[in-house]
N, C-alpha and C positions, 0 to 999 in steps of 0.2 A: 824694729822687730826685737833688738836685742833688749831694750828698753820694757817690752810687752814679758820677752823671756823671764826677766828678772823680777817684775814684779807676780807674776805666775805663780817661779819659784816661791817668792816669799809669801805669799798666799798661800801654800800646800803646808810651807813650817807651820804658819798659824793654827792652820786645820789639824794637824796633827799634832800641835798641843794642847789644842782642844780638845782632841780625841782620848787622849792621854788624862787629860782631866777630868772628861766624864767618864771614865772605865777607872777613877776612882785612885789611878795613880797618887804618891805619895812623896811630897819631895824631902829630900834627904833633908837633916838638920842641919843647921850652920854649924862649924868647926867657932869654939868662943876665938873672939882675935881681939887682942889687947893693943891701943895705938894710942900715943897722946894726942886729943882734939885739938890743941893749938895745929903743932906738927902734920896733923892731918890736913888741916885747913891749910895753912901756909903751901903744903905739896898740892893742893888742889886747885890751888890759885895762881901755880907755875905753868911751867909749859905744859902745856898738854899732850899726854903722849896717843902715838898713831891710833888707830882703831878698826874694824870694820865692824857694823852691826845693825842691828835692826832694833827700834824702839815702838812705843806705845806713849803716848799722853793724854791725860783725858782731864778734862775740866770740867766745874760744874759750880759756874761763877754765878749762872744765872741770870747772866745780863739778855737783855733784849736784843732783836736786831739792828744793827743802825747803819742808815745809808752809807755807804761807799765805806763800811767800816766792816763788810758782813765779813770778810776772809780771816779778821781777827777775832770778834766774838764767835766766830766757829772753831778756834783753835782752844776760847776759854769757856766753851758749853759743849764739849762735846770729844769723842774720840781719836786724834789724831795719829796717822801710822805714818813710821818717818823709818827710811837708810841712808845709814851716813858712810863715808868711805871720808878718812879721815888723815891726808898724811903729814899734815904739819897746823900749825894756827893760820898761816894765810891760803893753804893747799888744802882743799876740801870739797868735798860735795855732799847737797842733802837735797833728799828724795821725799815728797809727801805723796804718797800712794791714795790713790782718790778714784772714783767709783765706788759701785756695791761691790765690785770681788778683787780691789784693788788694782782693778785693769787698764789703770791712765793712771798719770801721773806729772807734779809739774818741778822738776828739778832745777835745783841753784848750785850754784859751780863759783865756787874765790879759788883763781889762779893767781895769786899775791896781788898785782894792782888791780886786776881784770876780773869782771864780775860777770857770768853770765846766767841765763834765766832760759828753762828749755820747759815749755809749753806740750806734755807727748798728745793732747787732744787736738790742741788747734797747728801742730807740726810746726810747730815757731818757734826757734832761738833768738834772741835777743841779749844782745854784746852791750851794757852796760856803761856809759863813761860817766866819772866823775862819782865823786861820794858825798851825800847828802849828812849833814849833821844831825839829822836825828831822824828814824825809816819807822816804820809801823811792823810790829811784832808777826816773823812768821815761822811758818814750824819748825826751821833748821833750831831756832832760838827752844825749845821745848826739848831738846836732846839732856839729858840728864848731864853730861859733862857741861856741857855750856850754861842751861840751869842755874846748874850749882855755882858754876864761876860769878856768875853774875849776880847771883843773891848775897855767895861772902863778899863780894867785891862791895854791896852798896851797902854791907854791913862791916864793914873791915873790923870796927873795936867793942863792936856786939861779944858777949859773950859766950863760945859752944863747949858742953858737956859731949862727954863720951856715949851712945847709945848701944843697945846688945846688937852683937852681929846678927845679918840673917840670911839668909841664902837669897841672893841673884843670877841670874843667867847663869846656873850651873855653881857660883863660884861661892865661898862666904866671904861676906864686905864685910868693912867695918863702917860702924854709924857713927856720925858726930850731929847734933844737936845744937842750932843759932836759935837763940831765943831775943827778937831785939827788944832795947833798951828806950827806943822813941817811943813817948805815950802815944803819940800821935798815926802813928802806922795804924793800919788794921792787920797787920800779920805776925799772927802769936805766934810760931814757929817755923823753922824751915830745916826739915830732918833729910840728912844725905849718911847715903852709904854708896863708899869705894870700895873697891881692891887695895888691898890694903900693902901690897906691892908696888902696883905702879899708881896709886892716889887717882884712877881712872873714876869719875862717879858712875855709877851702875842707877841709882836711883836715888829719887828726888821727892819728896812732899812738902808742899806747902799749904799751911794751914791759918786761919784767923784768929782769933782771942778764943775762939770757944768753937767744939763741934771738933770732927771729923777733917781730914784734909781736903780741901775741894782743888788742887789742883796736884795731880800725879803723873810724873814721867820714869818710866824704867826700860832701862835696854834688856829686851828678853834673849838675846841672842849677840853676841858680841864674838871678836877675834881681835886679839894683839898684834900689832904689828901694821904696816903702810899697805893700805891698798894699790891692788895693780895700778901701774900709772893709767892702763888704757880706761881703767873707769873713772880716772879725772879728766879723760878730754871730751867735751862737749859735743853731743852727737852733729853732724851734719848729712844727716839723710838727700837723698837725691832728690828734688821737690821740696824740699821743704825751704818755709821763708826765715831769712836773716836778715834781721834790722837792726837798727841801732838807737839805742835814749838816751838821754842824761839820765842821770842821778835824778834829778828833781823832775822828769818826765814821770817817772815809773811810783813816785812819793803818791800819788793818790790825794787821799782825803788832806793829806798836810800840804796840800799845795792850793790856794788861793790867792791868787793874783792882787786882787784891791784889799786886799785884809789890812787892816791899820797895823802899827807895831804894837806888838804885846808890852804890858805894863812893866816898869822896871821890879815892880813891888808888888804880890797882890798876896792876902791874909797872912802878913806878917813873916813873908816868905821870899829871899831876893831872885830874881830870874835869875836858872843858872845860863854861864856865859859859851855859847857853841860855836864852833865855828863856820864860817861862813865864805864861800867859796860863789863864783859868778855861775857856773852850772848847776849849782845844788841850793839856789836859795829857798826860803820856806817860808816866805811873808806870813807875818801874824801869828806863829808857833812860838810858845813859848815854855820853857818848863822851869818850876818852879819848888825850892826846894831840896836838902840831899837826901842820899841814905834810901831807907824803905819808904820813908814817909813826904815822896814828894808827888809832883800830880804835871799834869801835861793842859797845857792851852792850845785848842785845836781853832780856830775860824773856820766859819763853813757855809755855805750858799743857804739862803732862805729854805729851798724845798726841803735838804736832808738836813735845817736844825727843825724845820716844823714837821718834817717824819720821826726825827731823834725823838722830840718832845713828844710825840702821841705817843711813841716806841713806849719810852720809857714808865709816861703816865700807865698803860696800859699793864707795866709789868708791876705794878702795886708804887709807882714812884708819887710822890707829894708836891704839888705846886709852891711856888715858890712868890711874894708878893713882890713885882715890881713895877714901877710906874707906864710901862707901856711895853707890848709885845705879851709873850709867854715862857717863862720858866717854871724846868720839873726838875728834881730831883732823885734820884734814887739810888740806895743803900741796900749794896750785899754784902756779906761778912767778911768777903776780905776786897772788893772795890767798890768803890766810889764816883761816880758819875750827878754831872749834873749840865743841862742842854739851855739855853735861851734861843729864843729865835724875835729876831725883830726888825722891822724894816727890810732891807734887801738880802738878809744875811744872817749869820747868828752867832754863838762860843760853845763847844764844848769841851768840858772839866772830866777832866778822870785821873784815878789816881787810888793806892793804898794808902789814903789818908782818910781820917775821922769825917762824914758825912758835913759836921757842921762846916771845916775849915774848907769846902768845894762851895758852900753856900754863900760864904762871907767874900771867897774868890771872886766869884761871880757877881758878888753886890758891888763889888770894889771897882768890876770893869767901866771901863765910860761909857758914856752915856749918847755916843755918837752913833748916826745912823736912825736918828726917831723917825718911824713913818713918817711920809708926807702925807 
């Protein structure tokens, strides 16, 4: 119930900033705020400090659906509303409010080693063990603090300019400007604005070579300072079920059992090296690449690479010539996908890289698995 209360509440904020919006409200001008962009970055890529707030992201990558992949390309085609209660880097919680009136919701909870996952539709917590080397992007990750860490981060010696402040949640940020340096990326910038006190990001755009930004996260409503503890302990309602997964239980699409090992090398690119743990392995995942301009090798069961491929062909993607099976391709301005499917199983490619080096990826895989 207190879970229903809270999301309520933050559905009434909404509506009464949207009420405010259409009655033509006016929001004050940003106060100018002068900050060195090195200095800004460097404070942004430290600790994180506490927070409580409510966010907005909304994508509009374009990609198609793809089996057992749908919970991510809905985070990059679409609107997602996220609270975060935020009291340290491994002490945290984030909320993706889900229904039409925000009235369910499915929260994640990092209590330093302990990870848990609290399901308010189907009344199921799930306790977490082990940590997976590499998990599939979900909405906690779209929070504009985190965002941002993770774009300087794969940009570290990219160069950022200063941008004009503008008013966020009340407050005026200051803007800094990554514009990277890899021909290879597909993403022409990534423009963030902090608090220019506590280096907090308030908001995030990411943008490709050319065009508009198609991926936007802002905190419209934020507070300083550690969330009540009680709302970092994970509900246990009376009736409700508690189970338990591994790490590589709960991996989904990254998890296939008979997957060969991914290539040490594929388009001029060396696998980077992850770790690998006996609860959390990932057969056949591989990523490839640093920085902005790297891409991810997924293995995946016959039906959803031969769903991937019709997916993708249907959304304008381009066949691809190879000796047996089917490969498609397709290019949105700031990702890159590309699907094979053949014999018992298939590869999918994705990544902020240049359309052709997901092609050549893919030509470079073996050749194993030919229908019988």
């Amino acid at each position: 119930m207190a879970a229903q209360r809270f999301s309520r509440r933050w559905l009434l904020v909404g509506a009464g900033a949207a009420a405010l919006v259409a009655a033509g409200a006016v929001e004050l001008p940003a106060a100018a705020v002068e900050v060195d962009p090195e200095e800004l970055r460097r404070r942004i890529r430290g600790t994180a400090p506490p927070y409580v707030g409510y966010a907005e992201s909304t994508g509009r990558l374009g990609l198609p659906e793809i089996p057992q992949l749908e919970s991510v390309t809905a985070l990059l085609t679409s609107t997602t509303r996220i609270r975060a209660y935020v009291a340290a880097g491994d002490r945290w919680r984030a909320d993706e409010l889900t229904g039409a009136f925000g009235d369910s919701e499915r929260d994640t909870y990092q209590l330093g080693a302990a990870e848990f996952f609290w399901d308010f539709g189907s009344d199921q917590l799930t306790r977490v063990v082990g940590q997976a080397p590499l998990r599939l992007p979900r909405a906690g990750d779209l929070l504009p603090p985190d965002l941002a860490r993770r774009m300087l981060g794969l940009a570290r010696t990219d160069p950022v300019t200063a941008l004009p402040s503008r008013r966020v949640a009340g407050r005026s940020a200051a803007g800094i400007r990554l514009v990277p340096s890899d021909p290879d990326t597909t993403v022409g910038r990534v423009d963030i604005w902090a608090d220019p006190a506590t280096a907090l990001p308030l908001r995030v755009e990411v943008a490709a070579r050319t065009g508009p930004p198609l991926l936007v996260s802002e905190l419209l409503d934020v507070t300083d300072g550690p969330p009540d503890p009680a709302d970092l302990r994970p509900p246990r309602p009376a009736g409700a079920g508690i189970v338990t997964a591994s790490a590589a239980d709960v991996s989904g699409a990254l998890r296939v059992l008979n997957a060969p090992p991914p290539p040490a090398r594929l388009a001029g690119r060396d696998r980077v090296a992850l770790p690998s743990t006996p609860d959390a392995e990932l057969p056949g995942v591989g990523v490839y690449g640093t920085g902005l301009a790297g891409f991810v090798l997924i293995p995946v069961g016959r039906d959803v690479a031969n769903r991937a491929a019709a997916g993708a062909a249907a959304a304008g993607g381009t066949s691809i010539d190879v000796p047996f099976g089917r490969a498609v391709q397709l290019a949105t301005p700031l990702l890159s996908l590309a699907v094979r499917a053949r014999g018992r199983g298939g590869s999918l490619l994705i990544g902020t890289v240049a359309p052709a080096i997901l092609k050549q990826a893919l030509l470079e895989l073996p050749t194993r698995g030919r229908p019988r």
